[in-house]
C-alpha positions as CSV (number, residue, x, y, z in Angstrom):
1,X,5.3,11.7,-26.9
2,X,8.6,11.0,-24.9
3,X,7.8,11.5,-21.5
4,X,9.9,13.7,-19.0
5,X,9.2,11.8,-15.6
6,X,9.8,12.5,-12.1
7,X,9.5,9.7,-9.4
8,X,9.0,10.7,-5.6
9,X,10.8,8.5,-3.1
10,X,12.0,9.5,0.4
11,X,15.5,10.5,1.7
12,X,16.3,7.1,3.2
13,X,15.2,4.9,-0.3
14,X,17.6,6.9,-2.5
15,X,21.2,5.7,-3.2
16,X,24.1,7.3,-0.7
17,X,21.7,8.3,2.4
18,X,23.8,7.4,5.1
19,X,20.4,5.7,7.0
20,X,19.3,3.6,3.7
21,X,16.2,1.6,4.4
22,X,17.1,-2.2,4.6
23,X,13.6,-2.4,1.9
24,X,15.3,0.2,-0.4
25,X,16.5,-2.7,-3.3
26,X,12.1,-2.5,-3.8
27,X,13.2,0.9,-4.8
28,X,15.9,0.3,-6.8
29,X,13.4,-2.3,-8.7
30,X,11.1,0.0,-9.5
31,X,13.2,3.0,-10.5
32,X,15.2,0.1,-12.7
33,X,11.8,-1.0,-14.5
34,X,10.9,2.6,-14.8
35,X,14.1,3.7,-16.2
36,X,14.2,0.7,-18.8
37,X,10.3,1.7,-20.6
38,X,11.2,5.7,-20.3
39,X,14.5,4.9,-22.0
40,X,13.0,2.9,-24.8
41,X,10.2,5.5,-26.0
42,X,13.5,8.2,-25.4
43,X,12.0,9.7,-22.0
44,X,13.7,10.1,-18.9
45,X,13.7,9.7,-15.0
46,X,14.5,11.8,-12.8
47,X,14.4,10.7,-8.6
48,X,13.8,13.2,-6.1
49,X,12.6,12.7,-2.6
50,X,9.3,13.9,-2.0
51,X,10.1,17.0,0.7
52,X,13.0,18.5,-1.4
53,X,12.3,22.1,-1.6
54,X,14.8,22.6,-4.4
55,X,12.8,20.5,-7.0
56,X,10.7,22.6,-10.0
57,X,8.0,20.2,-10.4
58,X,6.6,22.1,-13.2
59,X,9.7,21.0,-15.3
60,X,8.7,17.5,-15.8
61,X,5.7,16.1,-18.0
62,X,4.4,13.9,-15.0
63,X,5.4,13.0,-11.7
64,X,4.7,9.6,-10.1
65,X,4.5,8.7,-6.2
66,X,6.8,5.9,-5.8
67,X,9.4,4.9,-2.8
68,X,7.6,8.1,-0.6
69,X,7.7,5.3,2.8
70,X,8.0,8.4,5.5
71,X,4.9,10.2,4.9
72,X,2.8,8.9,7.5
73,X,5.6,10.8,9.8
74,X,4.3,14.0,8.4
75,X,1.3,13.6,6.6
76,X,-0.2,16.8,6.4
77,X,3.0,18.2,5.4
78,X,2.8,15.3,2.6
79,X,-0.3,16.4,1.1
80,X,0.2,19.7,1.1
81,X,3.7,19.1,-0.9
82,X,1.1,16.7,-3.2
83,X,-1.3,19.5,-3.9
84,X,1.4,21.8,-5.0
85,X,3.0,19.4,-7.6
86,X,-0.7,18.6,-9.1
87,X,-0.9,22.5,-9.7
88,X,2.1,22.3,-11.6
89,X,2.2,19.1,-13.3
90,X,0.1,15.8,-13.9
91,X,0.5,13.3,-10.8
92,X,-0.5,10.2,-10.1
93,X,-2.7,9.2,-7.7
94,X,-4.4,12.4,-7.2
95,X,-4.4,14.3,-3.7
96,X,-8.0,13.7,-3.2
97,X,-7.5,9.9,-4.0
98,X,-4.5,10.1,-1.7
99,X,-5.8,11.7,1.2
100,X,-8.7,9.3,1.5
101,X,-6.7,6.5,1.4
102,X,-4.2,7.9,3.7
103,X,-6.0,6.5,6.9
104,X,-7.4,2.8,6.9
105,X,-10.8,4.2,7.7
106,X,-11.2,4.4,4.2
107,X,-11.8,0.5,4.4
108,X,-15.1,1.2,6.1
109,X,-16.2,3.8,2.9
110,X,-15.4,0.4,1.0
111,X,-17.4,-1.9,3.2
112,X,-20.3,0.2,3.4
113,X,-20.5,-0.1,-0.8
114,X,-20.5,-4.0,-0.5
115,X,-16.1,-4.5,-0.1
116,X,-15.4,-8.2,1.2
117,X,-13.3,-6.0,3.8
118,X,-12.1,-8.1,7.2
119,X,-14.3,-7.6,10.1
120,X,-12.8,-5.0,12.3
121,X,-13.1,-2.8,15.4
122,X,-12.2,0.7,15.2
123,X,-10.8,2.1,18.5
124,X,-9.5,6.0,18.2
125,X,-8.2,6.4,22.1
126,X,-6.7,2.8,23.6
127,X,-6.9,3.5,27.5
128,X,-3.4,1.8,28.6
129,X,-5.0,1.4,31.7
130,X,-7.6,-1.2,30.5
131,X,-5.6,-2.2,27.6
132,X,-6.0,-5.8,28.3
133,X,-10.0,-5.7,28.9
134,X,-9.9,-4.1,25.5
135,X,-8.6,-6.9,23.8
136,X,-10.2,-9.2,26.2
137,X,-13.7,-7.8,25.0
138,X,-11.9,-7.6,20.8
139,X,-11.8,-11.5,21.3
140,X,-15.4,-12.0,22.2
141,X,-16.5,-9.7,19.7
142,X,-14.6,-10.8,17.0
143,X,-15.1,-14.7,17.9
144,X,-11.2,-15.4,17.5
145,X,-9.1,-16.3,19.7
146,X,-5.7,-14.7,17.3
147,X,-6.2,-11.0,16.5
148,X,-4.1,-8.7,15.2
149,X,-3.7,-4.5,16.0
150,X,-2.7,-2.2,13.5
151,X,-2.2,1.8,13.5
152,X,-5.1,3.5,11.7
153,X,-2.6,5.1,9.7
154,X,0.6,3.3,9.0
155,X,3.1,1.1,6.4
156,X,5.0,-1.4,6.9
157,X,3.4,-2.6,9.4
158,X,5.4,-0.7,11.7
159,X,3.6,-0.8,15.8
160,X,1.6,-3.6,14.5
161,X,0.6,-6.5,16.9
162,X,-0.5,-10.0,17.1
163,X,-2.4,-10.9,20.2
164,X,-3.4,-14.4,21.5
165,X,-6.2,-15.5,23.8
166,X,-5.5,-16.3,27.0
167,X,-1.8,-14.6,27.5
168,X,-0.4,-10.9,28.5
169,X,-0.9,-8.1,25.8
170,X,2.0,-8.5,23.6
171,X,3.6,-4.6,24.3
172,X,1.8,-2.1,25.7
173,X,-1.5,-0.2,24.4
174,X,-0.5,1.7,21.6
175,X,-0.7,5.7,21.5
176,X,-3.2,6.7,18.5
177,X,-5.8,5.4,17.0
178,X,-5.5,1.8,15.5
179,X,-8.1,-1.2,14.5
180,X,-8.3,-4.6,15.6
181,X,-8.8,-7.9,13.5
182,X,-9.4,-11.5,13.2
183,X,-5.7,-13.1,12.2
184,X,-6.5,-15.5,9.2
185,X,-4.4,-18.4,9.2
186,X,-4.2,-18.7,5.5
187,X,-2.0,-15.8,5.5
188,X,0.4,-18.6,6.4
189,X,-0.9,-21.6,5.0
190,X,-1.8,-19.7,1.3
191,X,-0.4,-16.1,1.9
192,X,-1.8,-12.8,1.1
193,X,-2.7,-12.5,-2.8
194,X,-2.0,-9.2,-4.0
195,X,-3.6,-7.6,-7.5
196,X,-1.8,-5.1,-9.0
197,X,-3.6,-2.9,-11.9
198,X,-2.6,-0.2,-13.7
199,X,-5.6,2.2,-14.9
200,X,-7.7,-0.3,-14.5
201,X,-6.8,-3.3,-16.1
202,X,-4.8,-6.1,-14.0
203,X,-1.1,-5.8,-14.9
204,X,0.2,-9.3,-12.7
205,X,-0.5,-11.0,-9.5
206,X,1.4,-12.7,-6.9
207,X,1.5,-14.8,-3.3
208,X,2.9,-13.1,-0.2
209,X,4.3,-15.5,2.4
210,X,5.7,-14.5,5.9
211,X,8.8,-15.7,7.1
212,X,9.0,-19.1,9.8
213,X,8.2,-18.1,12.5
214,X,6.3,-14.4,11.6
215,X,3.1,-13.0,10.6
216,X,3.9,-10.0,8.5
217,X,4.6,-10.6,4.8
218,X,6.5,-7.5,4.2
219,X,10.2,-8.1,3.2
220,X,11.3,-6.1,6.2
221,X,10.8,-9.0,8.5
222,X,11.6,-11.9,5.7
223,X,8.9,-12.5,3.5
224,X,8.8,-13.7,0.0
225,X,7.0,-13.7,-3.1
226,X,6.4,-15.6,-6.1
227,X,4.4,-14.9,-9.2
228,X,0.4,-16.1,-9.4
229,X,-1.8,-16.8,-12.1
230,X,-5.2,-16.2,-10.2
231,X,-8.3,-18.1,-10.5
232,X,-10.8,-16.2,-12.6
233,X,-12.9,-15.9,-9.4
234,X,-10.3,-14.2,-7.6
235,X,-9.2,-11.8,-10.4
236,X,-12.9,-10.5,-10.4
237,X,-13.0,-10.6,-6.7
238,X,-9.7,-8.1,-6.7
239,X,-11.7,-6.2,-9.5
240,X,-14.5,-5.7,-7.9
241,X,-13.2,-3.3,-5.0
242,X,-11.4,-1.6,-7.6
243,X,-14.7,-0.6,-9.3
244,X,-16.2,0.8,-5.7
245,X,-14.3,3.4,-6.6
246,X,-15.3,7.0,-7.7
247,X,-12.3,7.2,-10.5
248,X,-9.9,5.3,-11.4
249,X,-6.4,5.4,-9.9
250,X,-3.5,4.9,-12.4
251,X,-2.1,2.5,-10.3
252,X,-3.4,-0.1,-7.4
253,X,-2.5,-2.7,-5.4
254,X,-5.7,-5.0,-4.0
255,X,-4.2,-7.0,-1.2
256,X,-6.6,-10.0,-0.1
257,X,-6.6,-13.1,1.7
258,X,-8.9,-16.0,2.0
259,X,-11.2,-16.4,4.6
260,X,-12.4,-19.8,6.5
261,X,-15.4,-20.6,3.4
262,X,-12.8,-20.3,0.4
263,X,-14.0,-16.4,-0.2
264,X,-11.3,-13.3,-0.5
265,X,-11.5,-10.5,2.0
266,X,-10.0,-7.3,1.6
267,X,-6.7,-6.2,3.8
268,X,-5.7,-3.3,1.8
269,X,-6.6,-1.0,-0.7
270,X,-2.7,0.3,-1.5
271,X,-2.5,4.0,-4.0
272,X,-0.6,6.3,-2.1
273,X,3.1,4.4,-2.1
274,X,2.5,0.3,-2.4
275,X,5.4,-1.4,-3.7
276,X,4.3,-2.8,-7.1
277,X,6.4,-5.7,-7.7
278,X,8.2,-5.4,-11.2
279,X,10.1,-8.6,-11.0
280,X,6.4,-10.4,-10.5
281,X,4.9,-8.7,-13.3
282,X,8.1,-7.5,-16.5
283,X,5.7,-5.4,-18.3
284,X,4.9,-2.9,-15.6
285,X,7.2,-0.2,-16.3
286,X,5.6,0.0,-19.9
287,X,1.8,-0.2,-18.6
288,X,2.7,2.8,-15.7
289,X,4.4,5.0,-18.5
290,X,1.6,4.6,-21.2
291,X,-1.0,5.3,-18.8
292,X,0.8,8.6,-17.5
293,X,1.1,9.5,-21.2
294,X,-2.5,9.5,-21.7
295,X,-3.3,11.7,-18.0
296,X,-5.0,14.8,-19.1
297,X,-2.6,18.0,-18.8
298,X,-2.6,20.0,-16.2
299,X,-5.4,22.9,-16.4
């Protein structure tokens, strides 16, 4: 079957938006990869950004969250537009997968099934007033003296924080819900390991490094990559959340780092819009348009 595909991104990833991401090459990687396995099994790819109201999503065989880096602006409006393309066409990863995974509470689900997730405090209402006891009382209860804030629902790290023991909050409290946890140090010293499977099986692995000087390992504030060969350990480690789940997405990313006794610990569980890293693994395109061949149609 040649496949008729159509890729959801966001107005600022696609080509000519006069406020183009500074991340948007990640988007041009993928669409690249995607184009190249359609092409060669004579499909096609068409790119459209997720709220265009114009777009007949019943015309295409599939449709495939990709570069969609705005929703958690508007995420009921996201879902909703989700739930109208699955009536008309197969998509991948479902709404139901999509709005549980939408807020990082979903890490606690995972944790209460037996997830190596990072131990972390859940605070839905930060009181700028007592901001700084907050953290004050994060440290003790954490036993760290290097924590790090993030919003409850976010990407790209965007208003996250890194707070340290003994010195002024760095910014003020933030103004929704977020969660607090230990900073690892490995995320320098190793990096953060991410999995990435397609239906299932592992497609390729690599090493995210932060930049001299920063924390976050995104390539917005400098961070690098570099293709891994994981320890068999580690691959069953990354596995092993994956299987925690009640179906299986066609596509994952299992982002982990090591912890003080050697172990992995989960940081995220990405399927809404995770950046899958086709230079790190050149026979993704392939494995992404095979499995959306074989997604049952569309009742």
């Amino acid at each position: 079957m040649t496949l008729n595909l159509a890729y959801l991104a966001c107005r600022e990833t696609l080509p000519g938006s006069p406020h183009r991401r500074a991340d948007a090459f990640e988007h041009d990687q993928t669409v690249a990869c995607l184009d190249a396995a359609l092409q060669a099994q004579g499909g096609r790819l068409s790119v459209h950004a997720w709220d265009d109201p114009d777009v007949d999503w019943g015309a295409y065989d599939a449709a495939l969250i990709g570069t969609t880096w705005d929703y958690q602006d508007r995420p009921q409006a996201f879902l909703r537009t989700l739930e109208r393309i699955a009536g008309r066409t197969r998509l991948a990863n479902p709404p139901e997968l999509v709005a549980w995974n939408l807020t990082k509470t979903y890490l606690r689900d995972l944790e209460a099934r037996g997830a190596p997730v990072i131990e972390t405090l859940w605070l839905d209402r930060p009181d700028p007033a007592s901001w700084a006891a907050t953290l004050a009382r994060a440290f003790d209860r954490l036993g760290c003296d290097d924590l790090v804030v993030k919003r409850q629902t976010g990407a790209n790290a965007v208003g996250q924080s890194r707070h340290r023991r003994g010195r002024a909050p760095d910014g003020p409290a933030p103004d929704g819900p977020v969660m607090i946890q230990p900073y690892l140090a490995t995320v320098a010293s190793e990096g953060e390991i991410s999995f990435v499977f397609v239906a299932g099986a592992l497609s390729h692995a690599l090493v995210k490094r932060p930049a001299q000087g920063d924390y976050r390992v995104q390539s917005s504030y400098g961070g690098r990559e570099e293709t891994l060969s994981p320890e068999p350990a580690d691959r069953a480690a990354a596995a092993g959340v994956l299987a925690l789940l009640d179906q299986t997405p066609l596509y994952a990313r299992v982002d982990m780092v090591r912890d003080r006794q050697g172990g992995l610990r989960l940081m995220e569980l990405e399927l809404i819009e995770p950046f899958l890293y086709p230079l790190q693994g050149p026979d993704l395109g392939a494995r992404l348009v095979a499995a959306l061949d074989r997604l049952p149609a569309v009742a």
